[in-house]
ZAKE-827577 format. One line per field, with one value per residue (C-alpha): residue number from 1; residue in three letters; chain; x, y, z. Coordinates in nm, 2 decimals, padded with zeros to 4 digits. Each point is the difference from the previous one (the first is absolute). Last residue first. Layout:
# ZAKE-827577
k = (NUM, ...)
r = (ALA, ...)
c = (A, ...)
u = (X, ...)
v = (Y, ...)
w = (Z, ...)
# end
This chain:
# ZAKE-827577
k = (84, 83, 82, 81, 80, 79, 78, 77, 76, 75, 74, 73, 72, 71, 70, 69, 68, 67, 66, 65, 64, 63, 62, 61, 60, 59, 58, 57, 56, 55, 54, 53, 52, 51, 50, 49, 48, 47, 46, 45, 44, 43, 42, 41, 40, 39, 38, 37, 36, 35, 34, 33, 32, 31, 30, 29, 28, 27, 26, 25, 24, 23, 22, 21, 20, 19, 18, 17, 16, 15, 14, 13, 12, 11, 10, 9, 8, 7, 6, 5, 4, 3, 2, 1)
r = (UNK, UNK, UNK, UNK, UNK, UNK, UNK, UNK, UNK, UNK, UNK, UNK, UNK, UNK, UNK, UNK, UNK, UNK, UNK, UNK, UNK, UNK, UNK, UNK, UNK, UNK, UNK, UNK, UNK, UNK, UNK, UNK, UNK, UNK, UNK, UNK, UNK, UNK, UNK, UNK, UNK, UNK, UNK, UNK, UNK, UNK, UNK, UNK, UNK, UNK, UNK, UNK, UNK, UNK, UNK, UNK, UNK, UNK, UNK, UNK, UNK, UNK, UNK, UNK, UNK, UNK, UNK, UNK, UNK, UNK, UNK, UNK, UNK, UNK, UNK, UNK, UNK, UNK, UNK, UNK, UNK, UNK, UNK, UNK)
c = (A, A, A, A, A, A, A, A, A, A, A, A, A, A, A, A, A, A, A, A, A, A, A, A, A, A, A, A, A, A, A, A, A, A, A, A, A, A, A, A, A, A, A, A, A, A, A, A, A, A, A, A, A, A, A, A, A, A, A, A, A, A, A, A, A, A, A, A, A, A, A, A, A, A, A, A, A, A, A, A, A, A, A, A)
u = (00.69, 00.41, 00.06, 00.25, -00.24, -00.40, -00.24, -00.31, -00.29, -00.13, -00.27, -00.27, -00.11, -00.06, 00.25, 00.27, -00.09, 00.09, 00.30, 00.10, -00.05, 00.13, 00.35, 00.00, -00.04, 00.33, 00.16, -00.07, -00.30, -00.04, -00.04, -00.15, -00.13, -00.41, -00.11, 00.32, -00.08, -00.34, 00.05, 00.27, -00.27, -00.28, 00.27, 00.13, -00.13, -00.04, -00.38, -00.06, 00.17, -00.22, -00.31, 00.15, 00.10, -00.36, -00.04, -00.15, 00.24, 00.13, -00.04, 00.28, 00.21, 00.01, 00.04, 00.33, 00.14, -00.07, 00.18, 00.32, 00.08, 00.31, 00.27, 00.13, 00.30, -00.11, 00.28, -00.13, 00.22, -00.26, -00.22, -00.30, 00.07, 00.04, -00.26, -00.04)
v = (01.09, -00.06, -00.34, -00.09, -00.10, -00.01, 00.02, -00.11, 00.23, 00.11, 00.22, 00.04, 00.32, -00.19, 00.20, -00.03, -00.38, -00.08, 00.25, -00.23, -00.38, 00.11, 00.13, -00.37, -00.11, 00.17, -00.11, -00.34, -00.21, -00.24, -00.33, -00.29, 00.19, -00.12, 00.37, 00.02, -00.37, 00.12, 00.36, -00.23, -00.22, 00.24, 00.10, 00.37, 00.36, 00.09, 00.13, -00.37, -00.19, 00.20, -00.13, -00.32, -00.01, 00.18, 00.38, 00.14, 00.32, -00.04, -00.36, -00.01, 00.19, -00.22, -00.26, 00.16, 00.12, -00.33, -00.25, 00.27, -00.02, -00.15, 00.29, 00.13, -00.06, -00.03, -00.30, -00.21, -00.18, -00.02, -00.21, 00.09, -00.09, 00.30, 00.15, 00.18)
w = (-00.04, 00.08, 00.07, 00.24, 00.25, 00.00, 00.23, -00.13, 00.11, -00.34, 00.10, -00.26, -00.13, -00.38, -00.15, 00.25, 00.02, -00.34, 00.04, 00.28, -00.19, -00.33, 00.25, 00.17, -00.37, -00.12, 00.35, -00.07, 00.16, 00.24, -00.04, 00.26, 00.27, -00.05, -00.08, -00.29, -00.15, -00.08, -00.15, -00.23, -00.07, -00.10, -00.29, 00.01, -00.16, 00.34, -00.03, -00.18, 00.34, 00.18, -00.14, -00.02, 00.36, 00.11, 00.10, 00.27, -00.04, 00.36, -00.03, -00.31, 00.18, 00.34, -00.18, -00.16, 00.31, 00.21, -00.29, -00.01, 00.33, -00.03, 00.00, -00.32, -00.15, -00.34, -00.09, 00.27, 00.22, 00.28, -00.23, -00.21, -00.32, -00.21, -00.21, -00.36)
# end
């Protein structure tokens, strides 16, 4: 479900993953874990992508924007080569 976060990742996405996903879970004053449960993914993969250490694939990427579609959140995470 996640890629290390290098330069040479897979997703080709840029590298501020970490700051878009924070900045989701404050909007909906939400915890890791309580996040983690609306995302259907483990509290330590919402962990290792706010301190930059994974990022997630383009299937999760796409979770990730309809997830924030439906809760009127904006997803600010520029993304490249990826098709939302």
């Amino acid at each position: 479900m996640c890629y290390t976060n290098n330069k040479n990742n897979k997703a080709g996405v840029n590298m501020n993953f970490s700051d878009a996903i924070k900045d989701i879970r404050k909007a909906l004053n939400l915890t890791q874990t309580e996040l983690a449960n609306e995302l259907e993914v483990s509290f330590s993969t919402i962990n290792r992508w706010e301190n930059g250490k994974t990022i997630p694939n383009k299937m999760t990427i796409k979770m990730i924007h309809n997830f924030c579609e439906k809760n009127n959140v904006s997803f600010k995470y520029i993304t490249m080569n990826i098709t939302i």
